[in-house]
C-alpha positions in Angstrom: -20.4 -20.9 -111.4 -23.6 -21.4 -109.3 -26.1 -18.1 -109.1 -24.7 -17.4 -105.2 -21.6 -17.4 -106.6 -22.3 -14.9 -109.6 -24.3 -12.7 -107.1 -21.4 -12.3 -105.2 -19.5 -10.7 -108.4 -19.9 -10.6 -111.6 -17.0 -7.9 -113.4 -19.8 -4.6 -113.9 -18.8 -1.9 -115.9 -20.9 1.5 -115.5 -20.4 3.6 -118.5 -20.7 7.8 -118.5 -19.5 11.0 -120.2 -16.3 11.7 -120.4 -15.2 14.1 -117.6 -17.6 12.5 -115.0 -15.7 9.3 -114.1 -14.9 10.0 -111.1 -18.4 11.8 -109.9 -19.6 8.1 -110.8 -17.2 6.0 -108.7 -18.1 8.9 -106.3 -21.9 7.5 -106.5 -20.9 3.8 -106.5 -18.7 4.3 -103.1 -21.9 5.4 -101.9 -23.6 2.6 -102.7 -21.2 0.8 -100.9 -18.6 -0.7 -103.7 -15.5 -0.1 -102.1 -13.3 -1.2 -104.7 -15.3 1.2 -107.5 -12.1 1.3 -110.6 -12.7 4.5 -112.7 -11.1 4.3 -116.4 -11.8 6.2 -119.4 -15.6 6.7 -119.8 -16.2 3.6 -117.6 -16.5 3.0 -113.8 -15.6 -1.0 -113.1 -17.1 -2.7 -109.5 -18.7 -6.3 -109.4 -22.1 -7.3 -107.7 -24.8 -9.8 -108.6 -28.7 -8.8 -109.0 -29.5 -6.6 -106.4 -25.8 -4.5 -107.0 -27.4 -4.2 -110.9 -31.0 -3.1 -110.1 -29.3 -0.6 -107.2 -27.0 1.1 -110.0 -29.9 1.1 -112.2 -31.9 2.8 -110.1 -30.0 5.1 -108.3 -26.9 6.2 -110.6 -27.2 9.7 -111.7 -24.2 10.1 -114.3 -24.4 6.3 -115.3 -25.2 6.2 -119.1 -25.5 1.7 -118.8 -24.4 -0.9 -116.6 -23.1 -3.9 -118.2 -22.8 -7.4 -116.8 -18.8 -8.2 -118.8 -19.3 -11.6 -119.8 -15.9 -12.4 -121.7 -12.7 -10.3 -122.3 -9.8 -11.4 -124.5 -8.2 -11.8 -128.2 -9.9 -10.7 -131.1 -7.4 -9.8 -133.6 -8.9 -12.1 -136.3 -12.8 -13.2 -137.1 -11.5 -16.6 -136.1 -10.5 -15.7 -132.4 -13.6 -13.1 -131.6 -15.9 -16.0 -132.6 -14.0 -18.0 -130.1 -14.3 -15.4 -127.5 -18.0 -15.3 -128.1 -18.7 -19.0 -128.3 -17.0 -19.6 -124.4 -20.3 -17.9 -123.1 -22.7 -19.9 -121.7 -25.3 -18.4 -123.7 -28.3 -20.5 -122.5 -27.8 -19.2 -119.4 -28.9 -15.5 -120.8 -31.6 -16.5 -122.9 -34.3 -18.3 -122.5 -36.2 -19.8 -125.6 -38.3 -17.2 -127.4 -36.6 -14.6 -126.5 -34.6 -12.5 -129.3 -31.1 -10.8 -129.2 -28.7 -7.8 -130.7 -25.3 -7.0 -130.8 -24.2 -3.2 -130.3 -20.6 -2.6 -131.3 -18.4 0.4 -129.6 -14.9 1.4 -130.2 -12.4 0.5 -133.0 -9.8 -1.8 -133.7 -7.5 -2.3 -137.3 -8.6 -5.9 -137.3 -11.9 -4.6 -138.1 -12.3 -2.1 -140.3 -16.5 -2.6 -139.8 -17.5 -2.7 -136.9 -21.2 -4.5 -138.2 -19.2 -7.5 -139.3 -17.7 -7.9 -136.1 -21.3 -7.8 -134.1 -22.2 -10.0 -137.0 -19.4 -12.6 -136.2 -20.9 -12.1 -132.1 -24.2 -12.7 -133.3 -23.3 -15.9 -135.5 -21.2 -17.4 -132.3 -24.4 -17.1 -130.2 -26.8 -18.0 -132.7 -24.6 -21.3 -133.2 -24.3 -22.2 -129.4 -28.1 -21.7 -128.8 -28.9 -23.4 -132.3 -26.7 -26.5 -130.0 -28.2 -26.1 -127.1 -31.8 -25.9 -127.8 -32.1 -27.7 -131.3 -33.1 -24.1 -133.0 -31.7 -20.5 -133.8 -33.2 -17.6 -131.7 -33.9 -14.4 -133.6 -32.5 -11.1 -134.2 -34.5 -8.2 -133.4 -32.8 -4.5 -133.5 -35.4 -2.6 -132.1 -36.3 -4.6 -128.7 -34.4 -7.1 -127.7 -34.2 -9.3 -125.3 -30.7 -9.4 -124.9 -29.0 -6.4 -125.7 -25.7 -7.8 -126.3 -22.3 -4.9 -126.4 -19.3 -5.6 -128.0 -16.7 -3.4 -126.8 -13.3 -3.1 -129.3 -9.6 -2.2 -128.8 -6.8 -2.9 -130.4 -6.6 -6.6 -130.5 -8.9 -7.0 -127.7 -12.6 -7.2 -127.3 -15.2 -7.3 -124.8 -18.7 -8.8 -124.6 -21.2 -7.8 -122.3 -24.6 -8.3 -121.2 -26.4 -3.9 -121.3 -28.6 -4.2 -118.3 -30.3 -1.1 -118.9 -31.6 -0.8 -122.4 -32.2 2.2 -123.1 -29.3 4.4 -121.4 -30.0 5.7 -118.3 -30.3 9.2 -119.1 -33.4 8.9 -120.7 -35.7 9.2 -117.6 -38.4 9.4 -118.8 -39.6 12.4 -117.9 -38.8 14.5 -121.1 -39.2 14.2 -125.2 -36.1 13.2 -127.1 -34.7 15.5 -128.9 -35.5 19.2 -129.0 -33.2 22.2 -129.4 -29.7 22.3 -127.6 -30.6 19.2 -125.0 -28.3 19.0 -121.6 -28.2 15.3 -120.9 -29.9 14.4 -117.9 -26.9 12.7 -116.5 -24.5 15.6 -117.4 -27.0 17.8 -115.8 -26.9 15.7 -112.7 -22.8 15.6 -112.6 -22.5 19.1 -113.4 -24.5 19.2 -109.5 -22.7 16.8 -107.8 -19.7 18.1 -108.8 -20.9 21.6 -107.8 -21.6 19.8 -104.2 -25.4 20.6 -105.0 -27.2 17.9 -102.1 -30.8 19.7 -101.6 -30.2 21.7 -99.0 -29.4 25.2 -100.2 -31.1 27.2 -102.4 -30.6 26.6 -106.4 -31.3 28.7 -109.3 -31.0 27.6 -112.8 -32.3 31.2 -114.4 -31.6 30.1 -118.4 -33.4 26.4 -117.7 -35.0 25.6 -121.2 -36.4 22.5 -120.5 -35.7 22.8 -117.1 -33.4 19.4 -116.8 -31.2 21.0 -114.5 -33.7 22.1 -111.8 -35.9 18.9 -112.5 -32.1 16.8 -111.9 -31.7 19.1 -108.6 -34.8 18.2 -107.3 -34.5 14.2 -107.8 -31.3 15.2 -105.7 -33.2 17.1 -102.9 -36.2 14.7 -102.4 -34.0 11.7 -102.6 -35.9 10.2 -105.6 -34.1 7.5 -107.5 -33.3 8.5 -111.3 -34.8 5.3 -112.6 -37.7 4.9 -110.5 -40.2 5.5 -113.2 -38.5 3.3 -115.9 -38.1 -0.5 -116.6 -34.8 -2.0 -117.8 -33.2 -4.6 -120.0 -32.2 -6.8 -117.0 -35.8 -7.1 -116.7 -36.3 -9.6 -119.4 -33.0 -12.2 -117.7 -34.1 -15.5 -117.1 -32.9 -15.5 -113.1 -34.8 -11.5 -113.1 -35.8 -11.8 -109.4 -39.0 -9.5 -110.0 -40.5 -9.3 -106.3 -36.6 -8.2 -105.1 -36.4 -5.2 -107.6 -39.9 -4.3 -106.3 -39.0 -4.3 -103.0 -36.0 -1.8 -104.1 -38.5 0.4 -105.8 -40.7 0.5 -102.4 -37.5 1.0 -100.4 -36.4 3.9 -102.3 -40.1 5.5 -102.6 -40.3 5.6 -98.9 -37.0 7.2 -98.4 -38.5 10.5 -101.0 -39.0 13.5 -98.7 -39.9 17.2 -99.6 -37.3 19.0 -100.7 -35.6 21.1 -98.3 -34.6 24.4 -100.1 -35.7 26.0 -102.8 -34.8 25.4 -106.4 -35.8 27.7 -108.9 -36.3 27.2 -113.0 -36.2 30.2 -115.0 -36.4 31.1 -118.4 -37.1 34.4 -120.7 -38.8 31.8 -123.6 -42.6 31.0 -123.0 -42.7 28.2 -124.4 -39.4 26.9 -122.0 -41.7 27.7 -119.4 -44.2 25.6 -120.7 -42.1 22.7 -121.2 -40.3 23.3 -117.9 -44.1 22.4 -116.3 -44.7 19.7 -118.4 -41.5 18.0 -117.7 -41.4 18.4 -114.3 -44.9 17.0 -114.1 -43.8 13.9 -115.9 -41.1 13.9 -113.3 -43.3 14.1 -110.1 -41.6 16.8 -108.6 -43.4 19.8 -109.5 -44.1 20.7 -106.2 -40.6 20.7 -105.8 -39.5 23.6 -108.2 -40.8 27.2 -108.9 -40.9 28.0 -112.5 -40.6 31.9 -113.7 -41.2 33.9 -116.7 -38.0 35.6 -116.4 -35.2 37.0 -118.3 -31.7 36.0 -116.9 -30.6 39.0 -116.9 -32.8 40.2 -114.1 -31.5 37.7 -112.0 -33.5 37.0 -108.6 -32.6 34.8 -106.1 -34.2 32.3 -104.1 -32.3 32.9 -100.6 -29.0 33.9 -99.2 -25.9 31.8 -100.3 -27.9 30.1 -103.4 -26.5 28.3 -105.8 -26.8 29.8 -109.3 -26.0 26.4 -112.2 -26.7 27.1 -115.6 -26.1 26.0 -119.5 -26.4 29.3 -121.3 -26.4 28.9 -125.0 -22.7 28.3 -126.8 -23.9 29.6 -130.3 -23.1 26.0 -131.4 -26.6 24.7 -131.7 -28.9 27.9 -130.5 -28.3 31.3 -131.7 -24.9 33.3 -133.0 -21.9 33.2 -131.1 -21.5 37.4 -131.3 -25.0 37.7 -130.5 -24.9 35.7 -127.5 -21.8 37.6 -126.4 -24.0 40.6 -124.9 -25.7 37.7 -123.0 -22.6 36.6 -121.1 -21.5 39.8 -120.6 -25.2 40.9 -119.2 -25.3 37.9 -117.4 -21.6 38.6 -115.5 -23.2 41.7 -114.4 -26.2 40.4 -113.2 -24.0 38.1 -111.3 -22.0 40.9 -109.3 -25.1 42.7 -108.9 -27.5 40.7 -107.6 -25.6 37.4 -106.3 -22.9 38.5 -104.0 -22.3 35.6 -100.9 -23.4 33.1 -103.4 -21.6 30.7 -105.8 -22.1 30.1 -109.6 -21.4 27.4 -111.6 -21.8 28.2 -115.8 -21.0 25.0 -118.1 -20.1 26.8 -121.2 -18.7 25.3 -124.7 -17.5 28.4 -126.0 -13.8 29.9 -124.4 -15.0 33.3 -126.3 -18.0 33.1 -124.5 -17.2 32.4 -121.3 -14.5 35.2 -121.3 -17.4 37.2 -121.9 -18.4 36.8 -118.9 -16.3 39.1 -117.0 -15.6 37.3 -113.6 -12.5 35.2 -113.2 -13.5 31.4 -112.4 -12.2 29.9 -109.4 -12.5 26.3 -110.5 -12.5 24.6 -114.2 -13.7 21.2 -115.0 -13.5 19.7 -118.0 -16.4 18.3 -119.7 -18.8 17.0 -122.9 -21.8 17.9 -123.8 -21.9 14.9 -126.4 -19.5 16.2 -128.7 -18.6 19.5 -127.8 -16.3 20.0 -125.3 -17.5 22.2 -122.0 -16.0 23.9 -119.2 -18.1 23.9 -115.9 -16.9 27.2 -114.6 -17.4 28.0 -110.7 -16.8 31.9 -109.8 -16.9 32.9 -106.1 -19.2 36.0 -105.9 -18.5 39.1 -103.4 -19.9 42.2 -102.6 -19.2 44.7 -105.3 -18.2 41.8 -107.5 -14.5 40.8 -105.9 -12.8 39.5 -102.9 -9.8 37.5 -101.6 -9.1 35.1 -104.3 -9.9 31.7 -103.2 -7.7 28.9 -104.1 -9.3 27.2 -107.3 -9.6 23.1 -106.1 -7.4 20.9 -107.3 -8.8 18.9 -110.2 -7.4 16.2 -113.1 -8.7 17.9 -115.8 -7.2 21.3 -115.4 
């Protein structure tokens, strides 16, 4: 196939957390794929270069996107080498460059999943070695060619990862730290709470601030990976001026944000890193950071929304401890927040009973490998109201 006729559609897969699936095909209907497929963990839609540099850079819960390159038997070394060998590998790579196979999933024909990237890697070292008279190198750190092997059953699939590094990582905060909230599960736990910039937001337990600094890449219309570079960068047919053009596209469409969103936190040194990270971001004029304990809750308008990730006592603190919290909290909550809505992501069912407000909505979700509920209540003078109808949703 010609390049017009891959740009017209290659099979894409965009990969994300469990729970958000459908918040992603969500994004990608936006950006105009109108036969989006959502699966388990994946989002399939097709699309040359300029449908891979869009998801790139403006999918919020998109972990990768990944160019599928072969699917099919692998039940044996034998047949996954074959599957491998059928790609026209000298079409990926150009000479010089280097390459590395990431395995996912698990199948019984192969009980390690390194010697199954291993038998990937052989079949395109071999057809390179054919078609350009010498092997290319491995390199595991930075590739060229970040090659994923996908395994099921009897079944694998190879891909080309078009981001690199997944898209989460922004760039705009350390890795690592205590108790991190992905930046795309901060961003789906918005869009599902309908968050689009124009009412007021307060995330008053914000530790490093990622859901406020997510919000306000929502409300200013600024592209999630506008500040970083990715792996289809390095492709031989990488049209550079075209992603450029995207980049200027999307900068010009970045307005001031149009309500305010608010990042709290009791912990000085959250506030600190709150500034710092929203300054890598470049949308600190877009959020006001306070000193201030959760508890004493203040809002930033009338009908705000209130989105938070209190502390489970999985990674940060004692579960009993943090039980005064939650129940604190809850009062704050009727006290101070009546006519607005709260949404509380919360991996501990003891916890969020806590609480002391019965959730109108329950979305199931994982922050990595704990499993969350994003809990929305409905807040009304003195605390209650007639009971809204929770919305419908799959996961119960």
């Amino acid at each position: 196939m010609g390049r017009a006729g891959q740009d017209r559609g290659w099979p894409l897969v965009a990969t994300c957390t469990r729970g958000l699936e459908e918040v992603l095909r969500g994004e990608l209907l936006a950006l105009g794929h109108g036969e989006a497929t959502a699966g388990r963990g994946v989002v399939t839609f097709r699309g040359g270069h300029d449908e891979v540099y869009r998801a790139n850079l403006w999918l919020r819960t998109a972990m990768r996107v990944l160019r599928q390159l072969a699917e099919g038997p692998a039940g044996d070394r034998d047949s996954l080498y074959r599957l491998a060998r059928a790609v026209a590998w000298d079409e990926l790579m150009k000479p010089g460059q280097t390459l590395a196979v990431e395995p996912a999933g698990r199948t019984e024909a192969f009980r390690s999943t390194a010697f199954a990237a291993l038998t990937v890697k052989d079949a395109v070292v071999d057809s390179l070695r054919e078609a350009w008279g010498f092997r290319p190198n491995v390199e595991r750190n930075d590739p060229d060619l970040r090659i994923h092997l996908h395994l099921a059953g009897e079944r694998a699939g190879i891909a080309a990862d078009s981001s690199g590094e997944p898209l989460s990582h922004r760039g705009y905060r350390p890795r690592g730290g205590p108790a991190p909230l992905s930046e795309t599960l901060a961003a789906g736990v918005l869009l599902i709470a309908g968050y689009d910039g124009t009412r007021h937001l307060v995330d008053p337990m914000a530790g490093t601030g990622t859901v406020a600094i997510e919000a306000a890449l929502i409300a200013t219309g600024t592209p999630p990976g506008w500040r970083r570079t990715f792996a289809c960068e390095r492709w031989p047919q990488h049209d550079a001026a075209r992603l450029a053009a995207l980049r200027e596209a999307a900068s010009r469409q970045r307005r001031a944000a149009p309500a305010t969103i608010v990042a709290g936190d009791s912990d000085p040194r959250a506030v600190a890193a709150i500034r710092r990270n929203l300054k890598e971001a470049g949308v600190a004029d877009a959020v006001v950071v306070e000193a201030r304990d959760a508890r004493e809750l203040r809002l930033p308008g009338p009908g705000a929304m209130i989105v938070t990730n209190p502390p489970y006592g999985e990674r940060l603190g004692d579960a009993a401890e943090l039980a005064s919290l939650y129940r604190s909290f809850g009062d704050a909550l009727k006290r101070r927040a009546a006519g607005c809505e709260a949404w509380l992501l919360v991996g501990n069912p003891v916890l969020a009973k806590a609480v002391g407000l019965r959730p109108t909505r329950r979305v199931v979700l994982f922050n990595g490998p704990i499993e969350c509920r994003l809990l929305r209540y409905d807040l009304y003078e003195g605390g209650r109201g007639p009971a809204k109808k929770a919305a419908a949703t799959p996961h119960g």
